[in-house]
Steps between C-alpha positions, in 0.01 A plus 500: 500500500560584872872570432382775258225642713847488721665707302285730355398616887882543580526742226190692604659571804793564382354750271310667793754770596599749276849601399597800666890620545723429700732784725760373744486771753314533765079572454327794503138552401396602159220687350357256274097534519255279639296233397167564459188310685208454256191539749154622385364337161776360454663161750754612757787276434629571837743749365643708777646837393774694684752225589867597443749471320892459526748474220739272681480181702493609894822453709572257724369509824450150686640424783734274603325177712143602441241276407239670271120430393242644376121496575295614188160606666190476240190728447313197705779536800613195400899453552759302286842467668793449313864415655707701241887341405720778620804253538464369160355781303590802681447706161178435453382509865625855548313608165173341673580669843554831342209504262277386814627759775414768192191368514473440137303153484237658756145479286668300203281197366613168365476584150575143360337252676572089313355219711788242577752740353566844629314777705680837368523841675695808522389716156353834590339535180332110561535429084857302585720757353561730795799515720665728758738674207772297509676126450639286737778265410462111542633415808862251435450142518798302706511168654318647861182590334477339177236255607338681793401813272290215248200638407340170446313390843198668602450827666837589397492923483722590190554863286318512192676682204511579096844300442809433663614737767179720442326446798341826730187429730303280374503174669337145463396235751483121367193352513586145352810351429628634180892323493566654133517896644843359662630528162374875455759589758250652727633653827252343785533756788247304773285250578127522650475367845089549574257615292504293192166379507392865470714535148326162377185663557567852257292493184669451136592819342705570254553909421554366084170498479248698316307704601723506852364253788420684863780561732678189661504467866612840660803468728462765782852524653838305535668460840848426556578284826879504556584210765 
């Protein structure tokens, strides 16, 4: 039974991202219109129009020797800290880096919220479909960082995506040791260094529902610390 509860969780989040194509060029923002927020009689989902969009993956801009991480302040002031893998999953770091100096997680919500399994962010339109317009590739596996980019222990900050190589700015945080997403073939991209406690306390929501749940906790801004 819990091996299927397993399972059936793994492919909810892998299902959370929708397909969108792929360009290999460089990105350059699109047109594509805006999610609306359902206020008034009806329950704001904590949809947040006007975010863009690009129809490429950004270019790469780390630098060499620089130590990045990431506080994610919340609508309380409340800040989790993240040490993000730029030796081992460079890829995936400078997607996060970009989409965070564009400011394009500022005012998202935690749209998927499972006790001891995930806490999910990074959809403008907060139903788990939305992305920033394009797909970012897996990032290659090879003896340095086979093991080290597991998304099995706890805290463990990984991309969520619709299928293999489909991934775009949606991301999940472990919030229980869940060994069988090592055989998705999820890229983890960081790990969360303080601030844990704060994701065990987020209320279970689940944007499959109907009629919609309220909106998830409300991230107000990212923040980049190179070291």
């Amino acid at each position: 039974m819990i091996a299927t509860v397993g399972l059936v969780l793994a492919v909810t989040l892998i299902a959370s991202l929708a397909v969108v194509a792929f360009d290999s060029g460089g990105p350059a923002p699109t047109t594509d219109p805006p999610p609306v927020r359902r206020t008034g009689s009806e329950v704001d989902i904590g949809a947040v129009e006007g975010k863009p969009q690009w129809d490429r993956p950004p270019e790469f801009s780390l630098a060499d020797g620089v130590d990045y991480r990431a506080e994610i302040e919340l609508e309380g002031g409340e800040i989790v800290v993240l040490d993000l893998y730029e030796g081992l999953a460079p890829e995936h770091v400078n997607n996060f880096v970009f989409l965070v100096r564009e400011g394009f997680f500022d005012e998202l919500t935690f749209h998927r919220v499972v006790p001891g399994f995930v806490a999910q962010a990074g959809d403008p339109t907060a139903t788990g479909t939305g992305s920033a317009g394009y797909t970012l590739h897996d990032e290659p596996l090879h003896e340095g960082n086979e093991d080290a980019l597991s998304v099995t222990p706890i805290g463990v900050v990984s991309m969520a995506r619709s299928g293999l190589g489909a991934s775009s700015s949606q991301f999940f945080i472990k919030l229980g040791d869940q060994a069988h997403l090592d055989e998705q073939g999820f890229t983890a991209f960081g790990v969360v260094t303080s601030g844990l406690d704060l994701l065990y306390a987020f209320d279970s929501r689940d944007p499959a529902n109907v009629p919609p749940p309220p909106a998830g906790p409300r991230i107000v801004e990212i923040r980049i610390i190179e070291q």
